[in-house]
C-alpha positions as MATLAB code, in Angstrom:
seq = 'XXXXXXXXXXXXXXXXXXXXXXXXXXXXXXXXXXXXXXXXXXXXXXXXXXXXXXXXXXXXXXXXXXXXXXXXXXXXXXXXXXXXXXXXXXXXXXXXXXXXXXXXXXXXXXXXXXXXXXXXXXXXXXXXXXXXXXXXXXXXXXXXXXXXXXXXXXXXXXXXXXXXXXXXXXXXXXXXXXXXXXXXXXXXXXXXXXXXXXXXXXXXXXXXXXXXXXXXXXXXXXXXXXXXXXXXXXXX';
ca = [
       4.183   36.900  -14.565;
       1.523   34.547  -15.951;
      -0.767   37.349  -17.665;
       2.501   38.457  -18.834;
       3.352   35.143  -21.312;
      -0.335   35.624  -22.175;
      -0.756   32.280  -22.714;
      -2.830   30.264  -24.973;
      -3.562   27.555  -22.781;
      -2.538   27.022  -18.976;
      -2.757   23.182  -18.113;
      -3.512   22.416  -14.408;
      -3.595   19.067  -12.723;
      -5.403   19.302   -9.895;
      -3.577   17.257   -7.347;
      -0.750   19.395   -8.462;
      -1.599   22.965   -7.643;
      -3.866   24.720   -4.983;
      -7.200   25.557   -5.461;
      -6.725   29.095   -4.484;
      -4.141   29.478   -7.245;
      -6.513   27.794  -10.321;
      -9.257   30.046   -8.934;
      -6.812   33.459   -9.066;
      -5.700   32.166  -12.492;
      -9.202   31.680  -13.610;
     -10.866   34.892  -12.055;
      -8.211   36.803  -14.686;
     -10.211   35.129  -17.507;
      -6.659   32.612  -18.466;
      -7.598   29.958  -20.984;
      -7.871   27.052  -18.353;
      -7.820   23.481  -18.368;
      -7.686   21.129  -15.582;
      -6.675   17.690  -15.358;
      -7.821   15.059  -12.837;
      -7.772   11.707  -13.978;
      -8.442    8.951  -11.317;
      -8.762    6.085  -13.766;
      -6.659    4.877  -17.440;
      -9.200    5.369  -19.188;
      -9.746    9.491  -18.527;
      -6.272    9.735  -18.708;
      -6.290    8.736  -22.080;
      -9.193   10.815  -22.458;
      -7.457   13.999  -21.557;
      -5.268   13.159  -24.607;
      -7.550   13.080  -26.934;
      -8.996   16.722  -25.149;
      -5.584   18.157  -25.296;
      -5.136   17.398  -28.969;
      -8.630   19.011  -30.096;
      -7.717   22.142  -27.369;
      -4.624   22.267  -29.532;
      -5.793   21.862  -33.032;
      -4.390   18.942  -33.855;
      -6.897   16.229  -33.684;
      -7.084   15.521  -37.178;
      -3.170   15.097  -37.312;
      -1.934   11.744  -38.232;
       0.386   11.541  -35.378;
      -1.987   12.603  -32.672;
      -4.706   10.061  -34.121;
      -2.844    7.216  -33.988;
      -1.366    7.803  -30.491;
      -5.308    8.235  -29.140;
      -6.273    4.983  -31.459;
      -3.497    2.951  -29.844;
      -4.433    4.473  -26.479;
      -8.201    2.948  -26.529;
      -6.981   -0.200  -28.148;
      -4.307   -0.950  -25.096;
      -7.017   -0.114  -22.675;
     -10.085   -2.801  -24.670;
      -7.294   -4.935  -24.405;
      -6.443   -4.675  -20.726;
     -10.071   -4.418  -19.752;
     -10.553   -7.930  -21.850;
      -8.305   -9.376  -20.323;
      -9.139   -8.776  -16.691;
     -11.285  -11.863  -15.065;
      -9.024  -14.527  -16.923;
      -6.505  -15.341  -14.023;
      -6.753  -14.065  -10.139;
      -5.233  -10.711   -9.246;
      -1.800  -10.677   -7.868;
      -1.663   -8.814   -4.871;
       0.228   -5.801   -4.688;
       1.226   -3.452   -1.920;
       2.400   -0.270   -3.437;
       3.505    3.027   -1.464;
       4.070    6.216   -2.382;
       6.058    7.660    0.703;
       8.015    5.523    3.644;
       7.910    7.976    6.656;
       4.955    8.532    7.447;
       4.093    4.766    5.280;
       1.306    5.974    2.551;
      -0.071    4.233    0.298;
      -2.976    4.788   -2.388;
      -6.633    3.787   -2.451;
      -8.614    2.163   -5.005;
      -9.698    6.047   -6.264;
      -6.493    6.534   -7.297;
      -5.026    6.621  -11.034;
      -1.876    4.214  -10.066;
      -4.676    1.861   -8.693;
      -6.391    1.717  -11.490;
      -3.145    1.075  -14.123;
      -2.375   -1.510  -11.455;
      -5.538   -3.592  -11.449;
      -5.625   -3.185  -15.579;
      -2.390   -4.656  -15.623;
      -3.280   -7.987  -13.394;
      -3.156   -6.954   -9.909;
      -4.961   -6.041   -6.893;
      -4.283   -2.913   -4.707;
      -4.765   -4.538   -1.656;
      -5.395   -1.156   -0.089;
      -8.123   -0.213   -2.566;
     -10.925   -0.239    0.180;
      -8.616    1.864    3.073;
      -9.639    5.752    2.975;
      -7.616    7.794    4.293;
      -8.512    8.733    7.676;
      -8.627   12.584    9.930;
      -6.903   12.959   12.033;
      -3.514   11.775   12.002;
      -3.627    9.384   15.124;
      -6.943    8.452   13.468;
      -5.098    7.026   10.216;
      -2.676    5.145   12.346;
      -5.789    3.517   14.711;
      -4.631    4.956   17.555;
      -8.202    7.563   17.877;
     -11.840    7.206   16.061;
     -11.828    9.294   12.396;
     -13.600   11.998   11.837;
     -17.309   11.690   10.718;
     -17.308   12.084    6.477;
     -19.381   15.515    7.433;
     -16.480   16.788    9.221;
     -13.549   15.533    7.032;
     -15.290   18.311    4.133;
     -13.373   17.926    1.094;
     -10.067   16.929    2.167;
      -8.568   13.856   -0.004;
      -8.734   10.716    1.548;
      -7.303    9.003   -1.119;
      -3.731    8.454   -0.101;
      -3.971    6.867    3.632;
      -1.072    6.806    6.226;
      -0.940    2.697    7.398;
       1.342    0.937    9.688;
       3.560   -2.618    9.042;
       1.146   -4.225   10.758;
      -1.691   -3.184    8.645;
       0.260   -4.691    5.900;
       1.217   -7.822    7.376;
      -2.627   -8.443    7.958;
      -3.112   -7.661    3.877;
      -0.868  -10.175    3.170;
       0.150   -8.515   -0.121;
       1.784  -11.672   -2.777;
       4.190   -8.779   -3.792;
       5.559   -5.022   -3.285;
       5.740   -2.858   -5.791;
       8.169    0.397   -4.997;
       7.868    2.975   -7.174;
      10.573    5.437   -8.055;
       8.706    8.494   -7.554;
       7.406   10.548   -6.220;
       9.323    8.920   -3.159;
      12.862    7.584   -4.137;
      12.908    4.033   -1.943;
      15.923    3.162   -0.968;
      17.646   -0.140   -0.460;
      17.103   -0.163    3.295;
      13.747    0.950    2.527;
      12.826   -2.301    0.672;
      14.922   -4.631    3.159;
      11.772   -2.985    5.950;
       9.539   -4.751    3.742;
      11.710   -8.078    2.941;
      11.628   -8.332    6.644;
       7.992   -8.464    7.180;
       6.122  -12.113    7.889;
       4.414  -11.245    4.419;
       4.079  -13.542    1.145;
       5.635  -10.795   -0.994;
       8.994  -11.090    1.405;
       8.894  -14.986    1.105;
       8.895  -14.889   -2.678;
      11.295  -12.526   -3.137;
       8.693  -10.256   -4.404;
       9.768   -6.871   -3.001;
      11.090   -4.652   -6.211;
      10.909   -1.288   -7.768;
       9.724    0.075  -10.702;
       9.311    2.908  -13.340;
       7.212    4.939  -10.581;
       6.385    7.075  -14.248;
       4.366    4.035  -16.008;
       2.260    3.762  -13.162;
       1.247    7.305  -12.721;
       1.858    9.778  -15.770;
      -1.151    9.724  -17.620;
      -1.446   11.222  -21.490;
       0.707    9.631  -23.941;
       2.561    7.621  -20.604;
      -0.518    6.234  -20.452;
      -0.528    4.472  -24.380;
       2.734    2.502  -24.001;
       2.733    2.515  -20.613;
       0.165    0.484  -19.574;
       1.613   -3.026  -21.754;
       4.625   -2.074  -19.691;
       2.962   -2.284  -16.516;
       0.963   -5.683  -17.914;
       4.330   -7.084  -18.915;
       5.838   -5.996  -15.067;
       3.270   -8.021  -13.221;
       3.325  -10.985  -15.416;
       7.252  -11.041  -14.829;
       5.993  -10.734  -11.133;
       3.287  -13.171  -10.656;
       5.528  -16.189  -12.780;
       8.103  -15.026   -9.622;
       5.837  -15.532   -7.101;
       4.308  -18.523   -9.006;
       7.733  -20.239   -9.196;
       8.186  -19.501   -5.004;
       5.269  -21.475   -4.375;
       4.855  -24.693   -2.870;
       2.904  -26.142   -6.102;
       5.293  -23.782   -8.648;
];
């Protein structure tokens, strides 16, 4: 059906689709791009590749989107250092609990904006019992190329993170109410400041042209955050 449409282009993103499939598509000799951004700044990147694979880097629209791309991200990167991270807990899926490392594109938008994945350093881990501590992982040799960049972790992993907030995004898992109250039980700072919400689950992990305005979103959601936790606290 694909050689059909003879298409153009085919866009791929990598996470997305199997490797057997890019490799069929690509073995037909289809125009083939794939995407795998892991930090902000490639994401905005792959903008500005898209618009010269399409032709249209020169156009005025498509320059100033990629201008005000690499301005928002000089500006985040600037102004990381000037206050202490808040720390975030941030999941992706509540049964099995996963989260993301610090390899991770939402990691990245996360720590631009203010905060600190408190996760960043936990791979995840083969097998299954393994990611939940129960058995001894895999050696690295043995785990090949399997991502270990979205790990499986328990409650009581998190309690001993002690994350200042929780940040539930609304995809690609749709939390639910009694999902969040899990966490607003927990003996965690994020559930004594009232610091367990949701959010636009696309600001923190479309990349492209998401990535231009959504990033000062993001900055402007953990600022809201923090002065919530700040006001919780003993000294707020």
């Amino acid at each position: 059906e694909v050689i059909a449409l003879a298409p153009d282009l085919i866009l791929v993103n990598q996470e997305e689709n199997s490797r057997r499939d890019v490799e069929r598509l690509m073995e037909l000799r289809l125009p083939v791009y794939i995407a795998f951004p892991r930090r902000v700044a490639e994401g905005i990147g792959h903008l500005a590749m898209l618009a010269r694979l399409l032709g249209i880097q020169d156009q005025p629209l498509a320059k100033d989107l990629i201008r005000r791309g690499y301005h928002a991200l000089r500006q985040a990167e600037q102004a990381r250092g000037a206050r202490e991270p808040l720390r975030v807990f941030c999941p992706i899926w509540m049964d099995p609990l996963m989260t993301i490392h610090g390899d991770t594109y939402m990691s990245d938008m996360l720590e631009l904006a203010g905060a600190r994945n408190v996760f960043n350093d936990r791979p995840r881990r083969y097998p299954l019992a393994a990611d939940l501590g129960r058995v001894e992982p895999l050696s690295d040799d043995r785990v090949g190329g399997r991502d270990t960049r979205y790990p499986r972790v328990t409650l009581d992993e998190l309690v001993a993170r002690a994350p200042e907030a929780v940040i539930l995004p609304d995809e690609p898992h749709p939390f639910s109410a009694s999902d969040a109250d899990v966490f607003r039980g927990l003996d965690i700072p994020a559930a004594r400041a009232g610091a367990v919400v949701t959010c636009d689950g696309r600001d923190l992990s479309w990349y492209g042209s998401r990535s231009v305005e959504g990033l000062e979103r993001v900055k402007k959601f953990i600022d809201s955050l923090r002065s919530r936790v700040d006001a919780s606290s003993p000294s707020g």
